[in-house]
N, C-alpha and C positions, 0 to 999 in steps of 0.2 A: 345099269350104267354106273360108271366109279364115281365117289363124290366131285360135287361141282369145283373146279378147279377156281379161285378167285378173280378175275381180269384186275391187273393194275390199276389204280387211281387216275392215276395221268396221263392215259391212253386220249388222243383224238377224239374229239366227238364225233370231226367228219367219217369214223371209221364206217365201212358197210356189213350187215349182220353175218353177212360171208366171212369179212378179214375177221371178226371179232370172235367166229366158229374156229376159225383158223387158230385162231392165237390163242383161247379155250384148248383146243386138243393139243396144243403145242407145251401148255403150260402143262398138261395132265401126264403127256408122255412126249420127251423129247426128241426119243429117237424116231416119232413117228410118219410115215412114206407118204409121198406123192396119193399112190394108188389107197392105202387110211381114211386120207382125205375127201378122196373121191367117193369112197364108197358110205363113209359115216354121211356128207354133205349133198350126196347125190349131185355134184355138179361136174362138169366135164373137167378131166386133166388139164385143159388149158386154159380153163377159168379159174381154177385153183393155181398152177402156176402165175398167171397176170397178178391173183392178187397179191401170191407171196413176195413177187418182182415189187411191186407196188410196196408193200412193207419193208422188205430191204430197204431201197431206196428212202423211207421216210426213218429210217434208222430203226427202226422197230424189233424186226426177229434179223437174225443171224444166223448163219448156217456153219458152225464149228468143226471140223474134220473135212472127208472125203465125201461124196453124194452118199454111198455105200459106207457104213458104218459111225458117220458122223451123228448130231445132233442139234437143235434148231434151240438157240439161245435168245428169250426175250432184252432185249436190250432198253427200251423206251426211250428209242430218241436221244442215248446217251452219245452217240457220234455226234460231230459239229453236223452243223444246218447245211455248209458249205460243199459237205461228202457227197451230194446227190448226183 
């Protein structure tokens, strides 16, 4: 496994060990898929989906480009509160 990628400081506490895997792999490789996710975390595509919905929303990751060739930008809540 590549080294431990760091989690930000100022990350939610509320976060769930799911969104926290999520944003670990996000942080190690940014261009990486849906289907990455599913198969590093063993959980269904649409559990991983909900929680990245869920992160969007709290301003957290970002999705920068196209689905296809883009890549997922941690942000930490730098959008206003009022964006949701």
């Amino acid at each position: 496994m590549p080294h431990e990628a760091k989690l930000p400081e100022k990350l939610p506490e509320n976060l769930s060990e799911l969104q926290r895997v999520i944003i670990t792999n996000m942080l190690q490789k940014p261009k990486i898929t849906y289907t990455q996710l599913v198969n590093i975390t063993g959980k269904s595509r649409e559990a991983i989906r909900k929680n990245i919905k869920s992160l969007k929303k709290a301003g957290i990751v970002k999705r920068i480009g196209p689905g296809k060739g883009g890549h997922w930008q941690i942000t930490m809540g730098l959008l206003k509160a009022d964006d949701k």
